[in-house]
C-alpha positions in Angstrom: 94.3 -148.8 176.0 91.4 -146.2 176.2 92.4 -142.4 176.0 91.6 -142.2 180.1 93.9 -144.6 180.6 97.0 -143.2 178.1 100.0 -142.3 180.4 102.9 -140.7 178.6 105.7 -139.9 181.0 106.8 -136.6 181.9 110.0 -135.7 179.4 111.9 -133.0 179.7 112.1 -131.9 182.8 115.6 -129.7 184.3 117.7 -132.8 184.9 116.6 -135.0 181.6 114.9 -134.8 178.1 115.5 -132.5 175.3 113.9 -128.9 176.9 114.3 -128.3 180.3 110.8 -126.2 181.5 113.5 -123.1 181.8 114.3 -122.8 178.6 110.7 -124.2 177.5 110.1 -120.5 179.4 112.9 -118.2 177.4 111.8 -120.1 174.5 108.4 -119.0 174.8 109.6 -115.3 175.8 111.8 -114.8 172.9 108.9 -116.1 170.7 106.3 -113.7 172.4 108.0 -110.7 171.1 108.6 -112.5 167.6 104.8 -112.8 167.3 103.4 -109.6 168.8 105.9 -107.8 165.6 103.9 -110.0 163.3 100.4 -110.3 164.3 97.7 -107.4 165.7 96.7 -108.0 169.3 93.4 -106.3 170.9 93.7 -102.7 172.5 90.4 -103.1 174.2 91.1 -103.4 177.5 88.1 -105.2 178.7 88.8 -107.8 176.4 92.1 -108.1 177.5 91.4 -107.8 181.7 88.6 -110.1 181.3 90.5 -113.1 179.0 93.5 -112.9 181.6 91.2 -113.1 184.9 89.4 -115.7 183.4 92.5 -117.7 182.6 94.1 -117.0 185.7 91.1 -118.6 187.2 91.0 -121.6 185.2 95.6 -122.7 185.6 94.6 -122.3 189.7 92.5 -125.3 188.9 94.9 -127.1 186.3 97.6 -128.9 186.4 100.2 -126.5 185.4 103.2 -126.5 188.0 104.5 -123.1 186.6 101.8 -120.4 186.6 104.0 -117.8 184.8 101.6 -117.3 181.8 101.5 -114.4 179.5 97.9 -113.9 177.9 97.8 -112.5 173.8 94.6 -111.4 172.8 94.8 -111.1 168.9 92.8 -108.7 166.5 91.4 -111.7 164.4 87.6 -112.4 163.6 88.5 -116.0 163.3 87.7 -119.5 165.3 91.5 -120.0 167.4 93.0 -120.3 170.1 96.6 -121.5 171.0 99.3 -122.5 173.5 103.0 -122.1 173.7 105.6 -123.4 175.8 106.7 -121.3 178.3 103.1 -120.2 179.7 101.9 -118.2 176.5 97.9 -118.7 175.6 96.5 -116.5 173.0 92.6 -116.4 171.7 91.9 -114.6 169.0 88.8 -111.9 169.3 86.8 -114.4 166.9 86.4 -116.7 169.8 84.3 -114.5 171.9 81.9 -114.0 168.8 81.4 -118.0 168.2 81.2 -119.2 171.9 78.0 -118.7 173.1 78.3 -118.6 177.0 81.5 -118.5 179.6 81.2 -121.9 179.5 81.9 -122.7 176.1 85.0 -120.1 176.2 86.4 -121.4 178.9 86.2 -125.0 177.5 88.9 -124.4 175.0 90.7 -122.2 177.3 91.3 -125.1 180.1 91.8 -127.4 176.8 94.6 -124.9 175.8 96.3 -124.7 179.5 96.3 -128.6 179.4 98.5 -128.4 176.5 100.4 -127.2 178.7 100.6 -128.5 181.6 101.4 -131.9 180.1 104.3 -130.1 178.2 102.8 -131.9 174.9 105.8 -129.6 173.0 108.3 -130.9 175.0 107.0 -134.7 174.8 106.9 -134.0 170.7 111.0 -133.1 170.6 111.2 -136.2 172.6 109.7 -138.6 169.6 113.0 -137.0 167.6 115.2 -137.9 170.2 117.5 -139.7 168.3 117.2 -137.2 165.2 119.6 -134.1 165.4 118.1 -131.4 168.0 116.6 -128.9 165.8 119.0 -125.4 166.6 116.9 -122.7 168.5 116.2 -120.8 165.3 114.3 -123.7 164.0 112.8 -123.9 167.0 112.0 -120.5 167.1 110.5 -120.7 163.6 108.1 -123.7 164.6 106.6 -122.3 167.4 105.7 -119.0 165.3 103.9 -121.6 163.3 102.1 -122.8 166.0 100.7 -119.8 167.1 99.7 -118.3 163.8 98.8 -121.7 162.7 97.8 -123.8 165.5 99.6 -125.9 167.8 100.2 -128.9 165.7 101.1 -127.2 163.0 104.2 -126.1 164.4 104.8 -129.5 165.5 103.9 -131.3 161.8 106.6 -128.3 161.0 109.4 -129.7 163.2 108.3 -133.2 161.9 109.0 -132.3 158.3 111.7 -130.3 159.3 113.4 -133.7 160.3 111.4 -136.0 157.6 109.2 -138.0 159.6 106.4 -139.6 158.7 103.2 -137.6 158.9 100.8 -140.3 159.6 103.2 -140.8 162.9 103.3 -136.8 163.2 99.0 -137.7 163.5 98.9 -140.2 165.7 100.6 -138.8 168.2 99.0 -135.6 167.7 95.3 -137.1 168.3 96.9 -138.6 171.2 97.6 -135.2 172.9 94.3 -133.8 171.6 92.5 -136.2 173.9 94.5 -135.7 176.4 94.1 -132.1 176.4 90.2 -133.0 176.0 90.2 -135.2 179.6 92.4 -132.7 181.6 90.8 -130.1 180.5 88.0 -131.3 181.2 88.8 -132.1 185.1 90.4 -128.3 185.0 86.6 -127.2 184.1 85.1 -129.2 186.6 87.5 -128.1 189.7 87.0 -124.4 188.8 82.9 -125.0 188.5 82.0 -124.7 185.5 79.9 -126.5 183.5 81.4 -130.1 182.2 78.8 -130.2 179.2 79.5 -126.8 177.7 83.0 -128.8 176.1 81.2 -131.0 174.3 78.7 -128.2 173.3 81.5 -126.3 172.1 82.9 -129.2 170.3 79.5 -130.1 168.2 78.9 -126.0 167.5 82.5 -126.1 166.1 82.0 -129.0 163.8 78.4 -127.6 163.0 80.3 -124.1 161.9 83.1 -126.7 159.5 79.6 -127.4 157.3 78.6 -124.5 156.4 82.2 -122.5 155.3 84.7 -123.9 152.3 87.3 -123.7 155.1 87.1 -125.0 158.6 87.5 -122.7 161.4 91.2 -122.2 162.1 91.0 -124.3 165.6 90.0 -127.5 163.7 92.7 -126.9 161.0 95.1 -127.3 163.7 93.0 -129.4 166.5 91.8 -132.8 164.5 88.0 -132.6 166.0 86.4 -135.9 165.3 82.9 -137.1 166.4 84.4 -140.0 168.1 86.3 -137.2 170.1 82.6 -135.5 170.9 81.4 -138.6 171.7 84.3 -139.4 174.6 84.0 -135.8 176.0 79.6 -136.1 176.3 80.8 -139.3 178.1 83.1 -137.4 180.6 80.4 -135.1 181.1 77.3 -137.9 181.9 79.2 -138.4 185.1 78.4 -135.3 186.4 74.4 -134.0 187.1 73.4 -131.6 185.0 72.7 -128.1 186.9 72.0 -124.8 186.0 74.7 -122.4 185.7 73.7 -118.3 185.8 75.0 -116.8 182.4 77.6 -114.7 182.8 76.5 -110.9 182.1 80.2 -109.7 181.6 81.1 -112.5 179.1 78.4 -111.1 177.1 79.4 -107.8 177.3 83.2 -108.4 176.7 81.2 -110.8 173.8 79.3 -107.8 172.4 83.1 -105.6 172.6 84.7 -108.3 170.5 81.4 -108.8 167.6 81.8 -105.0 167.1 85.7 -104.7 166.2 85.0 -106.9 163.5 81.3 -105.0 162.3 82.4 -102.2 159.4 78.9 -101.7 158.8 77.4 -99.9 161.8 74.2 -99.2 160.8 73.6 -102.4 160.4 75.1 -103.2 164.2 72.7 -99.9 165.1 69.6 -101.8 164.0 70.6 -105.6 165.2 71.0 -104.1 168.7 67.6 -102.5 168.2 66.0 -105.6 167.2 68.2 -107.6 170.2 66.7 -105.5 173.2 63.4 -107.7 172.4 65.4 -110.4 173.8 66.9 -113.2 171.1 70.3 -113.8 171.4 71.3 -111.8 174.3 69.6 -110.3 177.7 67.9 -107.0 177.6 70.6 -105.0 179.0 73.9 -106.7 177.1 71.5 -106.0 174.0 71.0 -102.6 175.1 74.9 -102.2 176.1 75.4 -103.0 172.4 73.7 -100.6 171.4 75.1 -98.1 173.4 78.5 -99.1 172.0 77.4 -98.8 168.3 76.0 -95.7 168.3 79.4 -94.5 169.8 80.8 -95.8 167.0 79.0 -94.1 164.6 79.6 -91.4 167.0 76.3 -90.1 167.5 77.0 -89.5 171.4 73.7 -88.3 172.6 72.0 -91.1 171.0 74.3 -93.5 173.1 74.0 -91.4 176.3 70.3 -91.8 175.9 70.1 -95.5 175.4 72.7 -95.8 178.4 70.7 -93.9 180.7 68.8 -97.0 181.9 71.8 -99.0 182.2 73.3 -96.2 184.6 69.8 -95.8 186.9 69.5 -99.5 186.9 73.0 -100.5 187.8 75.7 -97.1 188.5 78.6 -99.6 190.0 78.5 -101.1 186.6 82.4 -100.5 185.4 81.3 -101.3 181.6 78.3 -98.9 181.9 80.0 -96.2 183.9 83.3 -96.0 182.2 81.0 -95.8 178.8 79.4 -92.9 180.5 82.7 -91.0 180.7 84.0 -91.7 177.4 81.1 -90.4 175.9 81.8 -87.0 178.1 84.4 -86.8 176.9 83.7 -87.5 173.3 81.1 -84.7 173.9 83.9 -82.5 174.8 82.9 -82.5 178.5 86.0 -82.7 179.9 85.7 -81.5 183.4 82.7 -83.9 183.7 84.6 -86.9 182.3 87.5 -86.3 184.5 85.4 -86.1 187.6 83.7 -89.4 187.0 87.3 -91.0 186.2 88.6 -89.9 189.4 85.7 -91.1 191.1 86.1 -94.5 189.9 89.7 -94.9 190.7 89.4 -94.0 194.1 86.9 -97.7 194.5 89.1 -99.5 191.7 92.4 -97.7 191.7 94.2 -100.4 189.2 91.6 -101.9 186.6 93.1 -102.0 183.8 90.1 -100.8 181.4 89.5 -97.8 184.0 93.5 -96.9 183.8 93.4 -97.0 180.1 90.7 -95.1 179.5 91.3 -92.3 181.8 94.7 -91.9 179.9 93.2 -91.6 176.9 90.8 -88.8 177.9 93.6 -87.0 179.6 95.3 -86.9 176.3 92.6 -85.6 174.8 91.7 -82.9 176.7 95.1 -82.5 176.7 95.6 -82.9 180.6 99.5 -84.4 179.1 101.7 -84.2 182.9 98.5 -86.0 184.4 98.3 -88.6 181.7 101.9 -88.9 181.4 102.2 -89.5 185.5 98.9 -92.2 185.3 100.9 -94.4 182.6 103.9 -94.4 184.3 102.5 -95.7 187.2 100.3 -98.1 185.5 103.5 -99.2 183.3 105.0 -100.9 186.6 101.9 -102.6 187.5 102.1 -104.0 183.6 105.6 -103.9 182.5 105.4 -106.1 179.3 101.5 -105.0 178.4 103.1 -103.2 175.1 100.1 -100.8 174.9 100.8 -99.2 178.3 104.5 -98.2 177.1 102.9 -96.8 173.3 100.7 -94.5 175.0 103.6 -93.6 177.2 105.7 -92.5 174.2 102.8 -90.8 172.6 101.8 -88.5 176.0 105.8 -87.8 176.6 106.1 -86.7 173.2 103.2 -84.4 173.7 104.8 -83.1 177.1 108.0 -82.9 175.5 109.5 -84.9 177.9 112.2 -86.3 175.2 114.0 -88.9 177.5 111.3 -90.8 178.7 110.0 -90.6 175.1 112.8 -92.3 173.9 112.9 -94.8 177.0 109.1 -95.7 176.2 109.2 -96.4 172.5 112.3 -98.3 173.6 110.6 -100.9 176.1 107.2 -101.1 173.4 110.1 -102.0 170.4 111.7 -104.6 172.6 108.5 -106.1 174.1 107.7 -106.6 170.1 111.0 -108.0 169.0 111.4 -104.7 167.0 115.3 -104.6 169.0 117.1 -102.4 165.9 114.7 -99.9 166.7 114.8 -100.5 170.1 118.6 -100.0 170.8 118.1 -96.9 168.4 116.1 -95.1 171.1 118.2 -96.6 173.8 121.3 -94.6 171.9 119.0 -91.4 171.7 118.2 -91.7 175.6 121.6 -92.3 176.5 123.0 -89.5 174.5 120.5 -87.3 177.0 122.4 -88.7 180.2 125.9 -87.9 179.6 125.8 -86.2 182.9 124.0 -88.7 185.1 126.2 -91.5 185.9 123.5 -93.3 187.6 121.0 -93.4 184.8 124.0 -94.0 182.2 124.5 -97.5 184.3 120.5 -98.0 183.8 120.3 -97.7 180.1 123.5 -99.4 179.3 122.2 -102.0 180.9 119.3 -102.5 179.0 121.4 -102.2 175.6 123.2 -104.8 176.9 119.9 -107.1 177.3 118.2 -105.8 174.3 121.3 -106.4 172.2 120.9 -110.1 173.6 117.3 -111.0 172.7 118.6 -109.5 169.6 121.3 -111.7 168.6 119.8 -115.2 170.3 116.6 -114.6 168.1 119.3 -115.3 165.2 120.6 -118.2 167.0 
């Protein structure tokens, strides 16, 4: 039987199997907050806006029935991506850097959502059926494995956890991986984009394995053979080949994520130089480069001179115009800064990168009732984005506004499984409320929660 034609049933669904897809969901929940107290994810909000669009895009095209999916960006310069059950897909910042076009990205991002769709954590419990159900700290445990490790990781982890035989463990594993490979594959062919760039992907992958001691993280935990290639060029030779524009904001959000990782920026100063000439990116992403390094090397009129062009050539640019602003504000121009915030926001009143960095230059021109009043909003557009509730803390501190302080840090502790030191600030806020009956009932109630998470994490 080819790998087109495998056909695994659907296990685990609410009325049979091992996991249910509702507690496939709170499973995934509790381990979201487990992970983001372990592992660094991006505070660049174009990074962040741009990965969940583009995945949000990509599961209207899949087959996921459940399109509740909570998007991790992680601080990490290396090769990865993963998926957990219950809707979570994280890619770490490294994966912009390798991935040369949209394409490519979103290759291993529709790979990722076909994991789970086809609820391949689910079908693994399954194969232990008749072994003792692992209790949910172990399953907890795994699935922090397979998200700092890779998908099959965590699975080999559950495997040894119930000594099985790894060569089994394998099998099936290269089983799913080909599945993943076909349906993602349809998924990047509904949403339009280009069927080749998978198998592009694939070979630069295996290209990158030669050339380091250690393969990237993806093919430590995502067998990549050349058989594997080979089915996936196949898949692709049924569709024409076209041509498909380059995305210009991929390779800006691209040129974002090389950047967090470059500690020598003199060196990023004179590759940007060099790039304008037109080698690896397009004039203006090279240019928007940069721009960006000599902010970081804060010489601010140098980047206001280089971004000058950018501006005449295209002012509704968000990436361009919001980097305009910053650097008014870096230059202590805060009235000017302010202006072209509030300009913005009145065309795009809720983009995340515009939000964000509008706060921050509040707070440092110490505008603290209008920053504090912009987060708060913002914070029930994005309840569980654990940024929006730190800056929240920060800019109540700063107003002295020592309830809502305490309420903040509360939700950003609890949103990264920190819940000792989130029921401590619940405590402090509660202490402030002795009077209010009402907002007594509020924060009691979230104890209540908190104290939950808490004590089924130690299940």
């Amino acid at each position: 039987m080819s790998a087109d034609e495998l056909l695994i049933p659907e296990l685990g669904d609410a009325s049979s199997g091992i996991i249910s897809p509702r507690q496939e969901y709170e499973l995934g929940q509790k381990w979201l907050r487990m992970y983001r107290a372990r592992v660094p994810t991006t505070k660049d909000p174009f990074l962040q806006i741009y990965t969940e669009n583009l995945i949000r895009r990509l599961a209207t095209y899949s087959e996921l029935r459940d399109k509740r999916l909570d998007i991790l960006v992680v601080d990490n310069p290396t090769l990865n991506a993963f998926a957990v059950p219950g809707g979570i897909v994280g890619v770490h910042t490294g994966l912009f850097t390798h991935a040369e076009t949209e394409d490519q990205f979103s290759s291993v991002l529709a790979h990722e959502l076909a994991h789970l769709s086809q609820r391949h954590y689910a079908r693994t419990l399954e194969q232990q059926k008749n072994n003792a159900i692992p209790n949910m700290a172990a399953l907890l445990a795994s699935i922090l494995i397979a998200a700092t490790a890779g998908g099959d990781a965590g699975m080999a982890a559950i495997y040894a956890s119930q000594s099985m035989a790894l060569d089994q463990q394998l099998r099936f594993s290269r089983q799913m991986e080909q599945e993943a490979d076909r349906i993602g594959m349809e998924t990047m062919v509904k949403s339009g984009n280009n069927p080749y760039a998978m198998s592009e992907m694939f070979e630069s992958m295996l290209r990158a394995s030669r050339f380091y001691r250690r393969p990237p993280e993806f093919l430590l935990t995502h067998p990549l053979t050349e058989s594997r290639v080979a089915d996936t060029q196949q898949r692709a030779l049924k569709f024409d080949k076209k041509y498909y524009a380059p995305s210009q904001d991929y390779q800006l959000v691209k040129i974002r994520a090389e950047l967090l990782h470059e500690a020598n920026v003199n060196f990023a100063i004179r590759k940007y130089e060099t790039e304008i000439e037109g080698h690896k990116y397009d004039k203006d992403s090279a240019r928007y480069g940069l721009v960006l390094a000599y902010s970081k090397a804060r010489r601010f009129e140098d980047a206001q001179k280089a971004l000058a062009p950018l501006l005449k050539q295209a002012p509704d640019n968000l990436y361009y115009a919001i980097e305009q602003a910053q650097i008014d504000a870096e230059l202590e121009h805060y009235d000017i800064a302010k202006k072209r915030f509030q300009e913005l926001l009145t065309s795009y009143p809720n983009y995340h990168p515009l939000v964000i960095r509008y706060a921050e230059t509040l707070m440092q021109a110490g505008d603290y009732k209008a920053c504090a009043a912009l987060l708060k909003e913002h914070s029930k557009r994005r309840p569980t984005d654990d940024y929006v509730w730190y800056l929240l803390a920060e800019v109540n501190g700063l107003v002295g506004n020592i309830f809502e302080v305490h309420t903040a840090r509360a939700e950003y502790f609890s949103l990264n499984g920190l819940y000792d030191k989130a029921i401590i600030q619940l405590k402090n806020a509660l202490r402030l409320v002795e009077k209010d009956q009402q907002m007594q009932a509020v924060i009691e109630q979230k104890l209540k929660e908190v104290r939950r998470l808490r004590e089924e994490t130690k299940m």
